[in-house]
C-alpha positions as CSV (number, residue, x, y, z in Angstrom):
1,X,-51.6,-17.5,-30.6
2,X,-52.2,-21.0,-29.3
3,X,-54.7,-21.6,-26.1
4,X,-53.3,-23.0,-23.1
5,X,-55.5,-25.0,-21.0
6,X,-54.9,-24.2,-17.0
7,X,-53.9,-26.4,-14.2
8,X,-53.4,-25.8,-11.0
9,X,-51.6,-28.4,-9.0
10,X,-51.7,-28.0,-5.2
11,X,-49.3,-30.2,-3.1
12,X,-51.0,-30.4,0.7
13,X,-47.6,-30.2,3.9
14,X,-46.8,-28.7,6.6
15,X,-44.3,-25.9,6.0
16,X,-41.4,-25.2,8.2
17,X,-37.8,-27.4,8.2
18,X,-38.8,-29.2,11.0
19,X,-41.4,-30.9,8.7
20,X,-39.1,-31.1,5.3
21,X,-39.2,-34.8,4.0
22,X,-42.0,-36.3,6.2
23,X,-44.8,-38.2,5.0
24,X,-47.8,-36.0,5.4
25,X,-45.0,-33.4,3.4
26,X,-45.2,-35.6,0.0
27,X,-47.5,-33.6,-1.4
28,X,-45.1,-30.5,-0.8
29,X,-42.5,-32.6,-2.7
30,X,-43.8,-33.7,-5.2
31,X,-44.4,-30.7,-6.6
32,X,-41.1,-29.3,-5.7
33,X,-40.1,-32.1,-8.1
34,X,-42.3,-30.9,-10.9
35,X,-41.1,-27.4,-10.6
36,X,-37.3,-28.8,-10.5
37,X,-38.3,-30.9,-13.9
38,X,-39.5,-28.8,-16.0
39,X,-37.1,-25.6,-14.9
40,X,-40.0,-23.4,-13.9
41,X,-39.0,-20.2,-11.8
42,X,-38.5,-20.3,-7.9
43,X,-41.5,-20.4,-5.6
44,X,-43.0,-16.9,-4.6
45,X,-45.2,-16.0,-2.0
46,X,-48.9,-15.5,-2.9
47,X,-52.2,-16.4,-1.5
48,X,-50.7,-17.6,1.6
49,X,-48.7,-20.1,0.0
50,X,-45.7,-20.6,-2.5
51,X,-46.6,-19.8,-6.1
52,X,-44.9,-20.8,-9.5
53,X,-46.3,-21.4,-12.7
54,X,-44.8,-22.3,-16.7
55,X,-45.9,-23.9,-19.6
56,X,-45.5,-27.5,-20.7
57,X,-46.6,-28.7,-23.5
58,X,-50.2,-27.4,-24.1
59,X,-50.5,-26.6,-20.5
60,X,-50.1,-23.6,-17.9
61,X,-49.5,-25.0,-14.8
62,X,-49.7,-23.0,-11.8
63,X,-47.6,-25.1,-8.6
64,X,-49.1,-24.2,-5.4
65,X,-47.9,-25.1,-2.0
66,X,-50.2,-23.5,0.9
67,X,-47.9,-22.6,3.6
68,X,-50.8,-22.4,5.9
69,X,-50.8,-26.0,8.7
70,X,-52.2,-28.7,7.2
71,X,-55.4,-28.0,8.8
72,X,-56.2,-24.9,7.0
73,X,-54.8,-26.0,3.7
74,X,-58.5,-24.8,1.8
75,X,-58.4,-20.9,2.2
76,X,-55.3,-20.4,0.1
77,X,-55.9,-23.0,-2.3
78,X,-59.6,-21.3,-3.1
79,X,-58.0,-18.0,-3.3
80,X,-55.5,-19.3,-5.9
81,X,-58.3,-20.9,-7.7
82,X,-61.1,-18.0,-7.7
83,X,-58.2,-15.5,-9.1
84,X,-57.2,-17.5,-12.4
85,X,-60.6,-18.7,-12.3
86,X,-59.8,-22.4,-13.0
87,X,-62.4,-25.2,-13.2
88,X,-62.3,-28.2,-10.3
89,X,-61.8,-30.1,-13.0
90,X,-58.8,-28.3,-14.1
91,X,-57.3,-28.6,-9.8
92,X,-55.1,-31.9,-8.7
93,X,-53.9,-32.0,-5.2
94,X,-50.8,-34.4,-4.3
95,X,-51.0,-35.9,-0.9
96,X,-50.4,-38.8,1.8
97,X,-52.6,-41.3,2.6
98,X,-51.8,-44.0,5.4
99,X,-54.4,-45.9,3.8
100,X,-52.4,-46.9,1.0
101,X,-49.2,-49.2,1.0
102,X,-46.2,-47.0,0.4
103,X,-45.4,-45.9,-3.1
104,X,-49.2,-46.9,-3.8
105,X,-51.0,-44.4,-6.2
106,X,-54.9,-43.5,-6.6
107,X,-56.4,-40.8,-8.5
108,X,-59.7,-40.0,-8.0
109,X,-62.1,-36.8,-8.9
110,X,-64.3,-35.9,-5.6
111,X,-65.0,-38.3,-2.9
112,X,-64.5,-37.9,0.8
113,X,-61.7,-36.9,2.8
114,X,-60.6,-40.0,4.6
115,X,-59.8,-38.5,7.4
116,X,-56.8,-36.5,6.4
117,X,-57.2,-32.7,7.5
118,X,-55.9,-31.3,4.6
119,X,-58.4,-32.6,2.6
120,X,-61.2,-31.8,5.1
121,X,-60.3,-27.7,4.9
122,X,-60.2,-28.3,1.0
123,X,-63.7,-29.9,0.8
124,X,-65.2,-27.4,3.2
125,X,-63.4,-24.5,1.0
126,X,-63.9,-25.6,-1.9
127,X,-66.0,-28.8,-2.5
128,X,-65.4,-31.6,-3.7
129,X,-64.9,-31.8,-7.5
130,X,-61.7,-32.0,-7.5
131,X,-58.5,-34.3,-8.7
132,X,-56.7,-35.9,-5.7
133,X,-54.0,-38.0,-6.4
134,X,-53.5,-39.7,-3.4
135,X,-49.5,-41.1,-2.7
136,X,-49.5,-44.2,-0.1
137,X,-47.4,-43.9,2.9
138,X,-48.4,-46.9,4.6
139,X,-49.7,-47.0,8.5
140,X,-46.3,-47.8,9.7
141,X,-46.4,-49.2,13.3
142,X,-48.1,-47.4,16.8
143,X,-49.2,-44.0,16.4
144,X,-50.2,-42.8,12.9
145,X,-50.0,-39.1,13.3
146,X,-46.3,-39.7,14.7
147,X,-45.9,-42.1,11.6
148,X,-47.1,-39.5,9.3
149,X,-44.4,-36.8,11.0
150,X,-41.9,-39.0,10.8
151,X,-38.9,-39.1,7.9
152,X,-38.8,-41.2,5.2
153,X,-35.7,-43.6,5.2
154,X,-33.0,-42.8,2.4
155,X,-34.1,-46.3,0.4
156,X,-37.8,-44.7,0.6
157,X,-36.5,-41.3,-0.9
158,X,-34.1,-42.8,-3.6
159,X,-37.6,-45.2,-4.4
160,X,-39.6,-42.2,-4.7
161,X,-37.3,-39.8,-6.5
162,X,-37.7,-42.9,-9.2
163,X,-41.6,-42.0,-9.0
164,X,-41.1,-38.7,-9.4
165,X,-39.5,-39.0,-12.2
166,X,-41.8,-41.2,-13.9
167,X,-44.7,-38.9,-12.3
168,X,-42.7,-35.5,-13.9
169,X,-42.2,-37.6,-17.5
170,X,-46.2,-38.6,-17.8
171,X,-47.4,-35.3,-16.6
172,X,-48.1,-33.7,-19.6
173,X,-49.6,-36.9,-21.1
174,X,-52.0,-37.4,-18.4
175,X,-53.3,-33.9,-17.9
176,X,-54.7,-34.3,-21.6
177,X,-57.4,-36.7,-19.9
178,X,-57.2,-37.5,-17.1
179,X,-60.2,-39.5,-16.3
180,X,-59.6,-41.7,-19.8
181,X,-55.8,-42.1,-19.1
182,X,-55.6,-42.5,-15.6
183,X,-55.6,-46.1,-15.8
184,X,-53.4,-46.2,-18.3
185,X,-51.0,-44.3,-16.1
186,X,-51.4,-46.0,-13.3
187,X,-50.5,-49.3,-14.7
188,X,-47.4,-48.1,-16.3
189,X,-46.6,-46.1,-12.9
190,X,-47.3,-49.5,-11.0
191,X,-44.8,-51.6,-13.5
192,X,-42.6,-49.1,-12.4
193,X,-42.6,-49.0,-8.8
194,X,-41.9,-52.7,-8.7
């Protein structure tokens, strides 16, 4: 019997339709994508969040969306983690940052929050070793918390369903190493969100 090597990959939102396709929700859709890609079952509720989990390649992947506010992202996310037991290292998280330009991509192991909440609850939760693959949303214009709950257009959504894709397609590649192929993914990920 072969060894699978476990991932957990937590997208940070807001739940509720009132917050379905904002910006701070990317995170949340991201990994709705993944699930959709690789035919995994339907969320379930667990740990205060939406669960589901399948192989790819080498790789059990447990999908987790914490359906707690933003703010209080880090308690379901540790619970998750402390069950299966899975490394940090083994732990990406998907979300906004107004920091980057939109579409831009960063993916970084530790480091500080930035100021986005959801990252605050997760590095008081659960420190800091983990993957965060941060997803540019731009600043927009006036306030930034009303630019982050705002809608993306429908040319912003068809641009990022192309990201996805690409995102869904490299998956599997990346999670083999992710600190030595990260830049080799983000290159190609950059060529394609020209």
């Amino acid at each position: 019997m072969s060894e699978f090597r476990t991932f957990v990959l937590c997208g940070l939102g807001n739940p509720g339709l009132r917050y379905a396709q904002t910006r701070h929700n990317l995170g949340f859709m991201l990994i709705d994508y993944v699930r959709y890609t690789f035919s995994f079952p339907e969320f379930l509720p667990k740990f205060s969040g939406l669960l589901s989990s399948g192989r790819v390649s080498s790789f059990l992947l447990y999908l987790f969306k914490p359906v707690a506010f933003m703010n209080n992202s880090g308690r379901p996310l540790v619970q998750l983690v402390n069950f299966y037991k899975v490394e940090l290292e083994n732990v990406i998280v998907f979300h906004d940052d107004i920091d980057l330009d939109f579409a831009k991509v960063k993916i970084k192991r530790g480091g500080g929050s930035g100021g986005h909440n959801g990252l605050k609850s997760l590095d008081f939760n659960l420190g800091r070793d983990y993957w965060r693959f941060r997803f540019g949303v731009g600043r927009g214009v006036g306030d930034p918390a009303e630019h982050v709950l705002s809608r993306f257009t429908a040319l912003e959504l068809e641009r990022l369903n192309k990201l996805f894709g690409f995102i869904g397609t490299n998956l599997p590649l990346l999670l083999s190493d992710i600190a030595t192929r990260k830049e080799k993914f983000l290159n190609e990920y950059k060529c394609c969100s020209q």
